[in-house]
PASEBA-1860 file (N, C-alpha, C; in nm, 3 decimals):
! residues 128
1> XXXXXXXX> 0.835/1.507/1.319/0.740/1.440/1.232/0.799/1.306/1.186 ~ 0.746/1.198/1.160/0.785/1.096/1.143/0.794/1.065/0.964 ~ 0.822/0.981/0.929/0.847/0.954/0.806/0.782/0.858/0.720 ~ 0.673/0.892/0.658/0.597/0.800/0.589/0.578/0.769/0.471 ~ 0.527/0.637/0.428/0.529/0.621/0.281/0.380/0.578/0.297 ~ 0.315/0.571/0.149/0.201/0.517/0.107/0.162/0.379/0.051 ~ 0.067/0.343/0.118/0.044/0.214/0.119/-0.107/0.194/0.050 ~ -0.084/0.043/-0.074/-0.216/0.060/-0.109/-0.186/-0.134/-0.091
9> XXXXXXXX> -0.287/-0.157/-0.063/-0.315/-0.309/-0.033/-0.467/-0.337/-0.103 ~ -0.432/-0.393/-0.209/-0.507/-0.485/-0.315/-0.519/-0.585/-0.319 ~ -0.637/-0.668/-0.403/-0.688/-0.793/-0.395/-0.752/-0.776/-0.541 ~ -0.748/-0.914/-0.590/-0.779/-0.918/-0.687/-0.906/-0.873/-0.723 ~ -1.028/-0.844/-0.675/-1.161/-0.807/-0.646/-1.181/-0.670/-0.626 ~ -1.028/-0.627/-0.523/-1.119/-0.438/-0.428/-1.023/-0.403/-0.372 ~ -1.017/-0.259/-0.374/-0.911/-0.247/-0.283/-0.939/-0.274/-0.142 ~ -0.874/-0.324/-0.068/-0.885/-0.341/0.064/-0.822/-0.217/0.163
17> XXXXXXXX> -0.748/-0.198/0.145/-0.679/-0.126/0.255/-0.583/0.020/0.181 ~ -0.628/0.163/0.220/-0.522/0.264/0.150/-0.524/0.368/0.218 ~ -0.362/0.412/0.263/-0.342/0.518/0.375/-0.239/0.505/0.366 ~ -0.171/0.605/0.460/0.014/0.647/0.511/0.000/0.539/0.634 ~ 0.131/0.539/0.588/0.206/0.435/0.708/0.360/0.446/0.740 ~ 0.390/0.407/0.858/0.531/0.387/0.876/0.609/0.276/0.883 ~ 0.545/0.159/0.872/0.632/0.030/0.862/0.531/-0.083/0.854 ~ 0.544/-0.142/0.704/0.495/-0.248/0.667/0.568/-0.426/0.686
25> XXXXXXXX> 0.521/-0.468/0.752/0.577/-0.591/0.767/0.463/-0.734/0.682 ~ 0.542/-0.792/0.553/0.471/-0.874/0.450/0.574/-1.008/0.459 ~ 0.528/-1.123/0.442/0.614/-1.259/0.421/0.643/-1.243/0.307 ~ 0.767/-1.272/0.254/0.819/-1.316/0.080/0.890/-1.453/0.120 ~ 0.906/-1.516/-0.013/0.979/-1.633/0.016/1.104/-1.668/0.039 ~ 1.199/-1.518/0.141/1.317/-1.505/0.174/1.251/-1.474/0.336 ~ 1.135/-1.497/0.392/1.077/-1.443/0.522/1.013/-1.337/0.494 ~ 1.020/-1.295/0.678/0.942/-1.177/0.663/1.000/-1.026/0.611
33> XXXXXXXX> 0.996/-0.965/0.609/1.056/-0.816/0.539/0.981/-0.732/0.644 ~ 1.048/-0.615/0.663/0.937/-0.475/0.691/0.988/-0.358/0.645 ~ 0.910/-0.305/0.560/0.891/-0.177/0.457/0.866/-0.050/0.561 ~ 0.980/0.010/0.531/1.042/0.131/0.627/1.034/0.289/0.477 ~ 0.977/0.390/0.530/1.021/0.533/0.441/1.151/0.518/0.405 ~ 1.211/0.495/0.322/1.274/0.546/0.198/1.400/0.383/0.218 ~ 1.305/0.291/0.190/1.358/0.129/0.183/1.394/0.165/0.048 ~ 1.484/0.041/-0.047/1.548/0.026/-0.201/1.444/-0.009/-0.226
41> XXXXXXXX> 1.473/0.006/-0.388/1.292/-0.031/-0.408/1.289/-0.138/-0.440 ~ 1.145/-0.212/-0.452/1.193/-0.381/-0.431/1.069/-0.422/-0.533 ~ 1.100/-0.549/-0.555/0.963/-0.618/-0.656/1.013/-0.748/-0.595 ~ 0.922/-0.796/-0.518/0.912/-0.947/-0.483/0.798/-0.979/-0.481 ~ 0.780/-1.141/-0.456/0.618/-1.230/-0.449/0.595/-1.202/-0.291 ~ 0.468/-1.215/-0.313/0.427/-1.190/-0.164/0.373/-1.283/-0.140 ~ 0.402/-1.378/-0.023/0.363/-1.519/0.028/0.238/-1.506/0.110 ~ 0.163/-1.610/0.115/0.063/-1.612/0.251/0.087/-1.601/0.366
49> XXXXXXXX> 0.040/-1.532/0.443/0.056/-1.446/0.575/-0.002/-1.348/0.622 ~ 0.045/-1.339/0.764/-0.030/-1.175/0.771/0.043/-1.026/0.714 ~ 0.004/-0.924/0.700/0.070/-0.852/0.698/0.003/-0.768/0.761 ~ 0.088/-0.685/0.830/0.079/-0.606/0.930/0.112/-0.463/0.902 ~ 0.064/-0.382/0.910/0.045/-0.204/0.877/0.055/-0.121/1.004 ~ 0.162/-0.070/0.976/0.145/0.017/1.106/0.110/0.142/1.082 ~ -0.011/0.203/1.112/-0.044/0.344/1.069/-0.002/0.457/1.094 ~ 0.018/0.537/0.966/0.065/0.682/1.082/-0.047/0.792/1.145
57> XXXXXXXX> -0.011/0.877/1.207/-0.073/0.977/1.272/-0.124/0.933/1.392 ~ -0.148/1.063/1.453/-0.153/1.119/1.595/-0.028/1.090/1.678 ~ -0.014/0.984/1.797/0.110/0.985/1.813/0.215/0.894/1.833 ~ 0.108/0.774/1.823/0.144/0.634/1.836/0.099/0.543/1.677 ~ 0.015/0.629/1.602/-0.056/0.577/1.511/-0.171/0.426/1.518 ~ -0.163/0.358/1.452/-0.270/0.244/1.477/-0.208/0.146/1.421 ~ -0.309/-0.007/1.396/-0.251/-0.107/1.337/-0.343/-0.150/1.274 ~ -0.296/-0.213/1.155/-0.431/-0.280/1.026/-0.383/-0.410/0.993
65> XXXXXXXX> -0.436/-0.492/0.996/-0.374/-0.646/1.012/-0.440/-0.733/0.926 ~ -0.396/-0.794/0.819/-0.450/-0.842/0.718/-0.411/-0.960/0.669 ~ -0.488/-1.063/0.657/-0.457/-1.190/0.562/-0.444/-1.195/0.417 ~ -0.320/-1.212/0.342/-0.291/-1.229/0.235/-0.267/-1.375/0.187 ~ -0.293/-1.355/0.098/-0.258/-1.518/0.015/-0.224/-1.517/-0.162 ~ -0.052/-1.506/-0.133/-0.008/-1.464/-0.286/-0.019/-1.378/-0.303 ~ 0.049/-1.270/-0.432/0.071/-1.196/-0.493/0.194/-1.126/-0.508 ~ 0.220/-1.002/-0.536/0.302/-0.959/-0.486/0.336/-0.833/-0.473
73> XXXXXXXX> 0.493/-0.800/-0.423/0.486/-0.641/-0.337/0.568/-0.573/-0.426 ~ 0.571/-0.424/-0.416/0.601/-0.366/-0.554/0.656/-0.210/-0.452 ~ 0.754/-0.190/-0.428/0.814/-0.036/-0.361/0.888/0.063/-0.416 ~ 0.893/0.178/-0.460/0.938/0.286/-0.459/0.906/0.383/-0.460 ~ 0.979/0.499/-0.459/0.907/0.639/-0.430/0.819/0.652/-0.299 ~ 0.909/0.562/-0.200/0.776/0.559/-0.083/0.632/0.537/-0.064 ~ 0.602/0.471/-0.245/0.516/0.366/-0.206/0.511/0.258/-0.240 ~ 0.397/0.211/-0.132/0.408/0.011/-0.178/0.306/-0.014/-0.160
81> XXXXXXXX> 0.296/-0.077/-0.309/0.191/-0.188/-0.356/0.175/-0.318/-0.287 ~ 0.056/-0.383/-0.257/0.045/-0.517/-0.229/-0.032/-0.603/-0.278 ~ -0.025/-0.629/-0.380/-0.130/-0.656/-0.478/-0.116/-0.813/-0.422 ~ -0.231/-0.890/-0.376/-0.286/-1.019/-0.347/-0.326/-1.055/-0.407 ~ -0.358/-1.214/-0.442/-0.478/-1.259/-0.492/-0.585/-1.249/-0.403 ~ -0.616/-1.297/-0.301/-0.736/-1.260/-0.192/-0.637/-1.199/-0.049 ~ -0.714/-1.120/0.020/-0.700/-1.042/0.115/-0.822/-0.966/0.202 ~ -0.795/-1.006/0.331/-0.886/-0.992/0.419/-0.821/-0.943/0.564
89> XXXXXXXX> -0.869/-0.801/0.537/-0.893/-0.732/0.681/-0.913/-0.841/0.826 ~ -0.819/-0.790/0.948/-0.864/-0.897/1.057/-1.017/-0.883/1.083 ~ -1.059/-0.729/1.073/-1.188/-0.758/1.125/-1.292/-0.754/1.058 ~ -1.283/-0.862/0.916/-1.347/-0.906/0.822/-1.368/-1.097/0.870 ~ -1.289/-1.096/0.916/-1.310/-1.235/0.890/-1.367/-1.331/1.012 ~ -1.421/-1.444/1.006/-1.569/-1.434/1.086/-1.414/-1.572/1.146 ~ -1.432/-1.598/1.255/-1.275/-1.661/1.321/-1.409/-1.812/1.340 ~ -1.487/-1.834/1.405/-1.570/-1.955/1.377/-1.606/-1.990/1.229
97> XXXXXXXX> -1.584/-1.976/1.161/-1.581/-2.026/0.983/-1.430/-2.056/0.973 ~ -1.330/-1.985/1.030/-1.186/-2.016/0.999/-1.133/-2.165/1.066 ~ -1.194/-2.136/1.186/-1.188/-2.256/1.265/-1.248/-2.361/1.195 ~ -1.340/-2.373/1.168/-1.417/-2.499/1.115/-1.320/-2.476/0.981 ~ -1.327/-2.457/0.904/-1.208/-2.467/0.794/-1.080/-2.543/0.803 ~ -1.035/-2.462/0.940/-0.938/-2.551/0.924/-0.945/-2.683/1.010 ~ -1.020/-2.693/1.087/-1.029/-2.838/1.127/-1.061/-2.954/1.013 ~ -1.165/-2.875/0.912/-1.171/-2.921/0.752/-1.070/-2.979/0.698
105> XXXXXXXX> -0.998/-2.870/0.706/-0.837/-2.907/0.579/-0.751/-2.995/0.665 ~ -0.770/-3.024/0.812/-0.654/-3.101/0.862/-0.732/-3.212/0.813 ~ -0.911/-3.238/0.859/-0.920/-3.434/0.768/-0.932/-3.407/0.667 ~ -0.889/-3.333/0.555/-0.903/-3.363/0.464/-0.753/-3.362/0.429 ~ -0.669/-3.347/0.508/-0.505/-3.347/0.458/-0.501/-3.248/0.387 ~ -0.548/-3.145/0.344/-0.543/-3.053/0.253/-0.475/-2.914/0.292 ~ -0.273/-2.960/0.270/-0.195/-2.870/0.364/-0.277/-2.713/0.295 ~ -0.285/-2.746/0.173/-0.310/-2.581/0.090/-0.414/-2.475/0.182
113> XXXXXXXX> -0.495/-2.574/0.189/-0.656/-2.509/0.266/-0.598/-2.470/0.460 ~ -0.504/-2.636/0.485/-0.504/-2.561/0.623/-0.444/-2.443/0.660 ~ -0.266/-2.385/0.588/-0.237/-2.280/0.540/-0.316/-2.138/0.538 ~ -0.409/-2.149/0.447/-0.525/-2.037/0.436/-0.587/-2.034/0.590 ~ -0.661/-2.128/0.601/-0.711/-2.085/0.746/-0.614/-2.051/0.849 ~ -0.473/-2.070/0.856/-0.426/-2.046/0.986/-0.373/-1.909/0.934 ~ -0.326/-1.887/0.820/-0.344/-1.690/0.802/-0.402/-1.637/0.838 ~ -0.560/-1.685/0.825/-0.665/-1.579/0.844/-0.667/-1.595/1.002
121> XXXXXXXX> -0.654/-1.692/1.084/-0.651/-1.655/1.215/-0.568/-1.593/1.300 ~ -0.440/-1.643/1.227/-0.321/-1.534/1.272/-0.329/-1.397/1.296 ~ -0.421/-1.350/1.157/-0.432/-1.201/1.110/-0.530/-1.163/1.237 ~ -0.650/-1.212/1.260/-0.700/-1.186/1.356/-0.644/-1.169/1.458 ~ -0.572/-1.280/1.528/-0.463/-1.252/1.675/-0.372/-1.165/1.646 ~ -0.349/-1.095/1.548/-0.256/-0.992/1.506/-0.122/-1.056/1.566 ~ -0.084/-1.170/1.484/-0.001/-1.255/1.580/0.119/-1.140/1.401 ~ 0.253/-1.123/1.462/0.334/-1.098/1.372/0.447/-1.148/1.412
END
């Protein structure tokens, strides 16, 4: 049997995402991290990026791939919090609106905005 912890992935609005998992991989502003069953327990900011969920069960489990932007991550007792300010499921997010976005934020120079859009497309390509 494999070894899992619980995962709840929040947004300021809803929960987004809550289930067992075996290895969470989130950006902080030391990189990326990945949250393993019975990691130290940790309280850091959680940067914009994707984060990536690897699910447990059956025998390979699945993957849940999500755009975050800010907040932060919170672990012990084998579970972890991911409390975001916004967060979006890959297959929430419409990738022709992201695109035009960010072609947006490049004339508009607006590193903040182009940032956001290239998360959310990342998350989609489940690029990690």
């Amino acid at each position: 049997m494999v070894a899992e912890l619980h995962v709840e992935l929040v947004a300021a609005d809803r929960s987004v995402w809550s289930g067992e998992a075996t290895r969470v991989i989130a950006r902080t502003p030391s990189g990326d991290i990945g949250i393993m069953p019975g990691h130290q327990p940790l309280l850091t900011v959680l940067e914009s990026g994707p984060v990536t969920i690897r699910t447990a069960g059956g025998d390979d489990g699945g993957t849940v791939v999500a755009a975050v932007h800010g907040g932060f991550i919170s672990f012990a007792d084998n579970k972890l919090s991911l409390l975001a300010e916004i967060a979006e499921l890959s297959e929430e997010i419409d990738v022709e609106r992201a695109e035009r976005a960010l072609e947006r934020a490049k004339s508009d120079a607006d590193a903040e905005a182009e940032r956001r859009a290239e998360v959310r497309l990342l998350a989609v390509a489940g690029v990690r």
